[in-house]
C-alpha positions in Angstrom: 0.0 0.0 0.0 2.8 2.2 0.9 4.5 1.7 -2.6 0.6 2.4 -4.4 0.3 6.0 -1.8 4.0 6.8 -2.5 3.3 6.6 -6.4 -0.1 8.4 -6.2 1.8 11.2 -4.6 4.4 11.1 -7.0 2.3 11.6 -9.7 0.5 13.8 -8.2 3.7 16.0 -7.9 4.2 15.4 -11.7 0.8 15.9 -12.3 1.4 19.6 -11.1 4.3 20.0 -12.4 2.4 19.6 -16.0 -0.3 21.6 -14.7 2.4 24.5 -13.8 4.1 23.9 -17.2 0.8 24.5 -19.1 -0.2 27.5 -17.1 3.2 29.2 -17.8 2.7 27.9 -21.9 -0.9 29.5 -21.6 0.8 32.8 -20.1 2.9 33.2 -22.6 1.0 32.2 -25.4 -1.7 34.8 -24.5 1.3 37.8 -23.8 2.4 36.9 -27.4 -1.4 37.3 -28.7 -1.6 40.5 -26.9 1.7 41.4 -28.4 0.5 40.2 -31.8 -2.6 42.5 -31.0 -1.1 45.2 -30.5 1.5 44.7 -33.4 -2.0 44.6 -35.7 -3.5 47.8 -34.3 0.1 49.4 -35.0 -0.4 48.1 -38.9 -3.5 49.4 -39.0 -2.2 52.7 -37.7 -0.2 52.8 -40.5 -1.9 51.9 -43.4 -4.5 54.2 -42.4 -1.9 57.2 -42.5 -0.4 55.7 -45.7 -4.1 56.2 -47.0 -4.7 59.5 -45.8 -1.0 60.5 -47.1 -2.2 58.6 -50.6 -5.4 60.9 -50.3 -3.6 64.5 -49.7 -1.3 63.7 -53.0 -3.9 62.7 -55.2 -6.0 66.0 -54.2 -2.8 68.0 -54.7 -1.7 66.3 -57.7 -5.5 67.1 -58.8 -4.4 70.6 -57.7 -1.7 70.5 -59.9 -3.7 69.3 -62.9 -6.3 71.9 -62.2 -3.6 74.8 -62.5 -1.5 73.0 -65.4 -4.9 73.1 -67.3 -5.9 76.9 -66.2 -2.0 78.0 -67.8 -2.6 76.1 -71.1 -5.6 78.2 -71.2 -3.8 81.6 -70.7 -1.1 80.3 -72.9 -3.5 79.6 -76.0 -5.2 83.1 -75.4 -1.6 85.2 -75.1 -0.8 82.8 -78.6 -4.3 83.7 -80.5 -4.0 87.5 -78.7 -0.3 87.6 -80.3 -1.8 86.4 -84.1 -4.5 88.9 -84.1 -1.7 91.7 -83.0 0.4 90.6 -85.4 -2.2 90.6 -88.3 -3.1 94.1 -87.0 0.1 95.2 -87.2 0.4 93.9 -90.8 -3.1 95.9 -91.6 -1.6 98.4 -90.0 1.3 98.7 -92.7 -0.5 98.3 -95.1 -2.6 100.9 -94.6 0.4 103.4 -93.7 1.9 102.3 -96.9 -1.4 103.1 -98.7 -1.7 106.6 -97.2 2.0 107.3 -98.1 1.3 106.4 -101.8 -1.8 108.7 -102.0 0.0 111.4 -100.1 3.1 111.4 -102.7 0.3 111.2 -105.5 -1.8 114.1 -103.8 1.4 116.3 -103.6 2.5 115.6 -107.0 -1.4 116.7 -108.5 -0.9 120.1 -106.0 2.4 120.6 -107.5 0.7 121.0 -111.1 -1.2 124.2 -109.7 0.5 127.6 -109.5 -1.1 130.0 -107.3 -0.6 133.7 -108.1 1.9 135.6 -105.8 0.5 137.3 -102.6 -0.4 140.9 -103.2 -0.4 141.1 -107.2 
């Protein structure tokens, strides 16, 4: 009997023992969920400021487009603005060139007249 109480108690030493063990493999298994947790939470963190970072560069980049779009518009007026000048300034010549013709043509049919000297 003493042998069959002797090796009850043993076992029940090792039976704690295990017990012990498994508590202390539960411990850590749940620390290294929490830890794993937390390490999720983090990543989510972060994509969430890659997303709002993603976000503020595609409304400046829309910015940008806006503004690229608003200069090709000014540039195409200042090039249209620039033809119509330069056609004025060709009308303009023309014109000058046509007045300077009838002028010489005016003074040449004044020059055929002779008026009579002052006081005759």
């Amino acid at each position: 009997m003493r042998s069959l109480a002797q090796r009850s108690a043993e076992a029940a030493k090792e039976i704690k023992s295990l017990i012990g063990a498994s508590v202390e493999r539960v411990d850590a298994g749940s620390r290294l969920v929490a830890d794993a947790g937390q390490t999720m939470q983090e990543i989510v963190g972060s994509v969430q400021r890659v997303s709002d970072i993603i976000g503020e560069i595609t409304a400046a980049s829309s910015e940008q487009s806006d503004g690229i779009g608003q200069i090709n518009t000014a540039v195409t007026q200042l090039d249209q603005m620039t033809q119509q000048n330069a056609a004025l300034v060709e009308e303009s010549a023309a014109a000058a060139e046509s007045l300077r013709d009838q002028a010489q043509r005016l003074a040449s049919v004044v020059s055929t007249f002779s008026l009579p000297a002052a006081g005759r």
